[in-house]
C-alpha positions as CSV (number, residue, x, y, z in Angstrom):
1,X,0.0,0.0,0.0
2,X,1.5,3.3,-1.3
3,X,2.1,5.9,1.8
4,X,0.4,8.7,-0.8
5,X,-3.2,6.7,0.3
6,X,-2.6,7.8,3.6
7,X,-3.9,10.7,5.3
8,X,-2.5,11.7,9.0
9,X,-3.8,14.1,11.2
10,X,-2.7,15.3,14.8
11,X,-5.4,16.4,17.4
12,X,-5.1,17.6,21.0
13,X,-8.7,16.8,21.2
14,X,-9.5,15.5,24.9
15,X,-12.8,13.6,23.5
16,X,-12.4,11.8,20.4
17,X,-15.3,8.9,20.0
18,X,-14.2,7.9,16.2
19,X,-10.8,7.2,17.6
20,X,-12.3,5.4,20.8
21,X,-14.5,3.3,18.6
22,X,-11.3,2.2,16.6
23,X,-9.6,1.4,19.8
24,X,-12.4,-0.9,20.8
25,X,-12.7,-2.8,17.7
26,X,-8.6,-2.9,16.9
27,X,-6.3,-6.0,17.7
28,X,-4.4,-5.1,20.7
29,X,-6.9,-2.0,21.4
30,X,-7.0,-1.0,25.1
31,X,-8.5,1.6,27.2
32,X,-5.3,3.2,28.2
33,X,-5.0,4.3,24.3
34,X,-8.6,6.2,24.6
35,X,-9.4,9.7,24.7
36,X,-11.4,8.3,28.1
37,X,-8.2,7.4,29.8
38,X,-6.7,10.6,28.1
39,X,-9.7,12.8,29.9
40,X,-8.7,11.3,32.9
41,X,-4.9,12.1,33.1
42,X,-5.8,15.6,31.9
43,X,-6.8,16.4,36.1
44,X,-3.0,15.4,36.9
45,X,-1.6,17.5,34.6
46,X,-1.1,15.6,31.4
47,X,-1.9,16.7,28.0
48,X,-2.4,14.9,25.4
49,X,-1.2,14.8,21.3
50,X,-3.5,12.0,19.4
51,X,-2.1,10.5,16.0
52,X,-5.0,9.0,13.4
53,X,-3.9,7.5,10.1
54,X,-6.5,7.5,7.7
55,X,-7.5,5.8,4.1
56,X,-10.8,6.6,2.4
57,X,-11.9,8.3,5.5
58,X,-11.8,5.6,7.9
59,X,-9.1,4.7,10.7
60,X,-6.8,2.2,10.5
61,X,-3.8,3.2,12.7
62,X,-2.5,5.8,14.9
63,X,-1.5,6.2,18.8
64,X,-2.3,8.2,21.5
65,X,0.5,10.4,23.1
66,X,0.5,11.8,27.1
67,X,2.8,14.1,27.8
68,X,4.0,15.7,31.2
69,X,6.4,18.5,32.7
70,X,9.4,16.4,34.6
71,X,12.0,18.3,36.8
72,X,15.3,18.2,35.8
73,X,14.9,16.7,32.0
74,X,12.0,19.0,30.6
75,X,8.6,17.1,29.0
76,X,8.3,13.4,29.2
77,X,5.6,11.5,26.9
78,X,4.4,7.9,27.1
79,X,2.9,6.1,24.1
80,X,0.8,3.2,26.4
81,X,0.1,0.3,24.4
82,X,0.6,1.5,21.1
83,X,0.8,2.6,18.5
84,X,-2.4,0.4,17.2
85,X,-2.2,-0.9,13.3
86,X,-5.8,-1.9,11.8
87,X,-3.6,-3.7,8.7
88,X,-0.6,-5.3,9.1
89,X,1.8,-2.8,7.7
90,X,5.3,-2.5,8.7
91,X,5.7,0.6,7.1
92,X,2.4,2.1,8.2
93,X,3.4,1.6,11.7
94,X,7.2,3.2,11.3
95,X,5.1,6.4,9.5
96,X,2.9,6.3,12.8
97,X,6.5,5.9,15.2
98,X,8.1,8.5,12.5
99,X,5.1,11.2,13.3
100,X,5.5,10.5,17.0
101,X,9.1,11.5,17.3
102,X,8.5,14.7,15.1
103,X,5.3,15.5,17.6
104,X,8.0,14.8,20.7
105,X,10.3,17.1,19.5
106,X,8.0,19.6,18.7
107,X,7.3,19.4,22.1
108,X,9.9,19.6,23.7
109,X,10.2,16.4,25.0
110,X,13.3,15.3,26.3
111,X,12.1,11.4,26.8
112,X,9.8,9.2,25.8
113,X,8.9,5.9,27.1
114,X,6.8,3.5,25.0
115,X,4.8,0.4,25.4
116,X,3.8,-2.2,22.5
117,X,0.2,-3.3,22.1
118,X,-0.5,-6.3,24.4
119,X,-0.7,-8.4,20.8
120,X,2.8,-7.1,19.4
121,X,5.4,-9.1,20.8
122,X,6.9,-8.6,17.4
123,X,7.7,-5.0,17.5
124,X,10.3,-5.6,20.3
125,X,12.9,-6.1,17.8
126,X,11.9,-2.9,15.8
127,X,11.7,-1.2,18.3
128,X,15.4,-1.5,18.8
129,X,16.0,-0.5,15.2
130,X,14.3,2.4,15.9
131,X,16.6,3.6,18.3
132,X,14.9,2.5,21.4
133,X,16.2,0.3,24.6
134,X,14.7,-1.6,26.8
135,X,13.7,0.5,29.5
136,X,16.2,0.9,33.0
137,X,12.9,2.6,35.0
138,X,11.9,0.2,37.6
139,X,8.3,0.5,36.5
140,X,6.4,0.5,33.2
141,X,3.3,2.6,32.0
142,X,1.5,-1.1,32.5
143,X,1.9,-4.1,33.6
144,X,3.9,-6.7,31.5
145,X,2.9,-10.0,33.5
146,X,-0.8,-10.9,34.4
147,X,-3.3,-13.8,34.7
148,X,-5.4,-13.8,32.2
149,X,-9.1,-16.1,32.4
150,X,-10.2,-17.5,28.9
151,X,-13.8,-16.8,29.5
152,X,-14.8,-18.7,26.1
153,X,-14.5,-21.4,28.8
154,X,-17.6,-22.9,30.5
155,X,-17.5,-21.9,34.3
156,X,-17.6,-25.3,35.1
157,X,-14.1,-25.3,33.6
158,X,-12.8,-22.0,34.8
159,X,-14.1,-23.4,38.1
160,X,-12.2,-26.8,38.1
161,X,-8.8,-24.9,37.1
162,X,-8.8,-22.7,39.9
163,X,-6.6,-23.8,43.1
164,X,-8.6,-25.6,45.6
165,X,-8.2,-23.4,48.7
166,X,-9.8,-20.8,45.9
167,X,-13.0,-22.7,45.4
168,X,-13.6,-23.8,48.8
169,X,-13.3,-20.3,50.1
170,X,-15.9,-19.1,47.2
171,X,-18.6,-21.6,48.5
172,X,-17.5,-20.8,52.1
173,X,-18.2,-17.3,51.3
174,X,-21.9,-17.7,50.1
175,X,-22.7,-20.0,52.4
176,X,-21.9,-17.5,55.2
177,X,-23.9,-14.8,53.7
178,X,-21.4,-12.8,51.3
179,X,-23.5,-10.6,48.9
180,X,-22.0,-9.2,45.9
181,X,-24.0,-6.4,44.2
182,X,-23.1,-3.3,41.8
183,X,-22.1,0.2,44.0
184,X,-23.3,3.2,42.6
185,X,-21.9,6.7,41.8
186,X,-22.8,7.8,45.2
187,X,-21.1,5.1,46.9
188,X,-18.0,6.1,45.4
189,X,-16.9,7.5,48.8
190,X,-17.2,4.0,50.7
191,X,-15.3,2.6,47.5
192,X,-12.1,4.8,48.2
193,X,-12.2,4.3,52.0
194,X,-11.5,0.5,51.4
195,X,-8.7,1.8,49.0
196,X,-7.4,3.6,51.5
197,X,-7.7,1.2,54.1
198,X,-5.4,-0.9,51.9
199,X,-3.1,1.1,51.0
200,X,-2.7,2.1,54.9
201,X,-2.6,-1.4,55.6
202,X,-0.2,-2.1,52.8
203,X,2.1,1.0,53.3
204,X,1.8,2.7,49.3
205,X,0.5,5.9,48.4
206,X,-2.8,6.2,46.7
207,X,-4.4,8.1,44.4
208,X,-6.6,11.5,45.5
209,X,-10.2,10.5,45.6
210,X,-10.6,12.8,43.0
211,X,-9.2,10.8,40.8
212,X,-11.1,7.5,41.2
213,X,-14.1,9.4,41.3
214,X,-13.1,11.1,37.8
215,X,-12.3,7.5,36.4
216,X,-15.4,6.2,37.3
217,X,-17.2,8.9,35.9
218,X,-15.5,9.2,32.6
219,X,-15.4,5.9,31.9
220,X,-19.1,4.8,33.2
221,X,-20.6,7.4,31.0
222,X,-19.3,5.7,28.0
223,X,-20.5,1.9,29.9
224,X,-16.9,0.8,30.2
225,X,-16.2,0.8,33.9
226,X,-18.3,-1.0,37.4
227,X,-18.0,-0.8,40.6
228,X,-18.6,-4.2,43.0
229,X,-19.0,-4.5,46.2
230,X,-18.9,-7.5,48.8
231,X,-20.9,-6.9,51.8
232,X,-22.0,-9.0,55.0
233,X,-25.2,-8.1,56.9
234,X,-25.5,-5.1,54.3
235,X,-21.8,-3.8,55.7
236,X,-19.6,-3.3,53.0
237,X,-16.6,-5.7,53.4
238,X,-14.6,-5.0,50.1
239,X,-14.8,-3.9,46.7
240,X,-13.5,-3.9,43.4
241,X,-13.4,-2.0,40.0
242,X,-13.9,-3.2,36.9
243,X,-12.8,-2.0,33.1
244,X,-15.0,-3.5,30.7
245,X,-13.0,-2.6,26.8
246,X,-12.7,-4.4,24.0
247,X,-13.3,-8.1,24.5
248,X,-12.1,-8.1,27.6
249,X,-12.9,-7.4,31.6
250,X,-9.7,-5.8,34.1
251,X,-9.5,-5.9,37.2
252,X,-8.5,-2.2,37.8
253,X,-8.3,-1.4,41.6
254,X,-9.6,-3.4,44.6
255,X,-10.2,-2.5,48.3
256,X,-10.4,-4.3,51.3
257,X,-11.6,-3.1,55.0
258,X,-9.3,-5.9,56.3
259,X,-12.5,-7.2,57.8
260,X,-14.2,-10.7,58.0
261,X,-11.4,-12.2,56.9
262,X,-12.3,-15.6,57.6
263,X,-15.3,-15.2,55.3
264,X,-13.5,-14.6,52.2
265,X,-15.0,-11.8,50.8
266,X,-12.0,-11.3,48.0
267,X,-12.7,-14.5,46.4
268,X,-16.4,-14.7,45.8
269,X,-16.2,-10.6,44.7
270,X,-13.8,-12.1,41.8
271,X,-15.8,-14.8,41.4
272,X,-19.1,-12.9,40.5
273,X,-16.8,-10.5,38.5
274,X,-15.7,-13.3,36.2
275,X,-19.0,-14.6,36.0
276,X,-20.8,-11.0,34.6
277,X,-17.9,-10.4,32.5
278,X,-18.7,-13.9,30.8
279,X,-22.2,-13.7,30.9
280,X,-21.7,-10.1,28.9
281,X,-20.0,-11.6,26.3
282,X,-16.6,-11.0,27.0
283,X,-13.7,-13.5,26.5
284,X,-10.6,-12.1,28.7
285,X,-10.8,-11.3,32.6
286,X,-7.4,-10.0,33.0
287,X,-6.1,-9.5,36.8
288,X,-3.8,-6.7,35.4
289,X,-0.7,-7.4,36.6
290,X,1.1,-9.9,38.8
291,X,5.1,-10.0,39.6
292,X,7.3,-10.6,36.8
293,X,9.8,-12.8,38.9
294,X,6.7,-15.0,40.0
295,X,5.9,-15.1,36.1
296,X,9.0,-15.9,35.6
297,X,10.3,-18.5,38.2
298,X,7.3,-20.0,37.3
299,X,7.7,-20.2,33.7
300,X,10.9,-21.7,34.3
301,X,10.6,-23.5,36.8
302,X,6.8,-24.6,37.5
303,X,6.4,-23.6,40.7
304,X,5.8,-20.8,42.5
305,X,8.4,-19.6,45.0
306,X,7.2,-20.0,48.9
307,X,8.5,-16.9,49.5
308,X,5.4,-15.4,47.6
309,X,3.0,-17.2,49.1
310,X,0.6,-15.5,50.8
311,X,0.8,-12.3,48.4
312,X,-1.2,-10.3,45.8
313,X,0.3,-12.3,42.9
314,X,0.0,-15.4,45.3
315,X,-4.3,-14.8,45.3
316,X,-4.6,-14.1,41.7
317,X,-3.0,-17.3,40.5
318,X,-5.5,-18.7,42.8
319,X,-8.2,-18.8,40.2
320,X,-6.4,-20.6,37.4
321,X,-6.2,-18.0,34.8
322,X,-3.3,-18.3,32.4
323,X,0.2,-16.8,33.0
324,X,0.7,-13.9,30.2
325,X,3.6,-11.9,29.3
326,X,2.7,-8.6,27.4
327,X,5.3,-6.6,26.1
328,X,8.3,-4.7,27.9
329,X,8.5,-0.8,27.9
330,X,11.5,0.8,25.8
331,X,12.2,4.5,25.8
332,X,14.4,6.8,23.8
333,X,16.1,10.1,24.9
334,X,16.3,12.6,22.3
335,X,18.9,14.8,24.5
336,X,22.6,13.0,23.9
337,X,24.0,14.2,27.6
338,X,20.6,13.3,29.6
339,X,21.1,9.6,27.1
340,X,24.5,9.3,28.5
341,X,23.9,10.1,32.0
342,X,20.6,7.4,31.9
343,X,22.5,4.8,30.2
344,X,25.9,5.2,32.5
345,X,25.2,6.8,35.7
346,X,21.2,6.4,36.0
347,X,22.4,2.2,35.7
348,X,24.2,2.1,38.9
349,X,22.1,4.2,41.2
350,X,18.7,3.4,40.3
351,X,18.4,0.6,42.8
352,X,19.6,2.7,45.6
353,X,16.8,3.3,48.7
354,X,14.8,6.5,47.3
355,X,15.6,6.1,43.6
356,X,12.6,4.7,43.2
357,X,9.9,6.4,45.0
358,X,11.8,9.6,42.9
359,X,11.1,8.0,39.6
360,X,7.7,6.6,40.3
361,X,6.6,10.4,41.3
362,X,7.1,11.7,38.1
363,X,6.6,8.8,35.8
364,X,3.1,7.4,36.8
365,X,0.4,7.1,34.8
């Protein structure tokens, strides 16, 4: 296909539906790469630069581009799993990666850090020949290990690959009076109080409640997001959100009073979670994210490590789901001293204690 067919355009739109609907529909689309999620990162201070290739006035590749004031280094972009290709097109996608880098500089962005569609494994490789690395930053715009439930399945399947423990605390939970139902927009308050509760039990920092009230809004208006809740004797015990995109169901954020923990509450809320999202039609329930060293260990080994037992990643292997590797993050500086200084100096200290609290400040998405 000659590149004279194609027609680009760049938008700082915050809402863009035609683009959203091509995300949706797109192999590899995902919400992060929406002008939803873009809506959303505009309250903390992120703009936004959207890319659209078009051919006979329709869609059919492009990539969404965040970008960000950073002390020290000037504007920092992300390009969250993208760029998105409706064709397979080699050169269509290096025309999208081309427009990017004329966009970041432009801009006056100093780095940019960029993750490949969960489907494109294969553009590792280019991305190298592009003049990216493999990232040193300590965290990446999204997870690159998960569990991932085939809900094509029957539940009677999904059921009997789940761990044991995992199933007998699910029927322990409803027969003890668990009750899962859908929270509302004005419940949101009790839904970031068990946040908070976790992350005070947990020791990270959490979001504003601004902000998870924000994301619920934006992306409930559009259908794509749902708040659950388990309760006992009508108290709300925990509680979990849900981003319906695409074909498939994430498990966003949870929250946990730290209460009735012998009823298992956790387990029958992700339960009736992957239960809707089948019984909507999807066919992925994706935990979104689990540790990479678990994935890994385990992928090489076949067992999982005692030393993780007991832990987040150690409950979402619990129900079965398959262990998925997405692609890696790679970034690019396009100032040579601050691409010397990451690639020399930034290698040796970035593990030291505070490195990465810094880095996670100013990088998060």
């Amino acid at each position: 296909m000659d590149q004279i067919d194609y027609n680009m355009q760049v938008s700082s739109e915050l809402e863009d539906p035609e683009w959203d609907a091509f995300v949706a529909t797109v192999p590899g689309g995902h919400h992060v790469q929406t002008s939803m999620w873009a809506q959303l990162k505009a309250s903390i201070g992120w703009r936004t630069f959207r890319i659209t290739v078009c051919q006979q006035g329709r869609i059919i590749g492009g990539a969404q581009l965040l970008i960000r004031p950073a002390p020290l280094i000037g504007s920092l972009g992300y390009v969250t799993k993208g760029p998105l290709l409706g064709l397979e097109d080699v050169n269509l996608e290096e025309l999208i990666m081309n427009q990017i880098h004329q966009v970041c500089r432009a801009n006056n962005i100093r780095y940019l850090i960029t993750q490949p569609p969960n489907n494109r494994q294969d553009m590792s490789a280019r991305m190298l020949n592009w003049g990216f690395k493999e990232t040193l930053l300590p965290i990446t715009p999204t997870p690159y290990t998960t569990v991932l439930i085939d809900l094509r399945k029957d539940l009677k399947d999904i059921l009997s690959k789940m761990r044991s423990a995992t199933r007998r605390n699910i029927r322990l939970a409803e027969r003890r009076g668990i009750v899962v139902r859908e929270g509302t927009e004005q419940e949101l308050s009790v839904f970031y109080r068990a946040l908070m509760a976790t992350a005070n039990r947990q020791n990270f920092k959490e979001y504003p409640e601004e902000y998870w009230n924000r994301f619920y809004k934006i992306f409930s208006a559009y259908g794509n997001a749902k708040i659950l809740f388990a309760t006992y004797k009508e108290e709300i015990v925990s509680t979990l959100l849900l981003v319906n995109f695409g074909d498939t169901v994430i498990y966003k954020k949870g929250g946990w009073t730290g209460n009735y923990k012998d009823l298992h509450p956790n387990e029958l809320l992700h339960w009736e979670a992957i239960q809707w999202a089948k019984s909507q039609g999807y066919q992925y329930y994706d935990f979104e994210g689990i540790l990479p060293e678990v994935a890994l260990a385990i992928q090489q080994e076949g067992t999982l490590p005692k030393r993780y037992e007991a832990t987040l990643t150690w409950f979402k292997l619990g129900f079965g789901g398959d262990i998925t590797f997405y692609p890696g993050a790679f970034d690019i500086f396009y100032n040579p001293v601050l691409s010397w200084f990451y690639s020399t100096l930034f290698a040796k200290v970035r593990n030291l204690p505070g490195v990465h609290d810094l880095i996670f400040r100013f990088t998060r998405t």
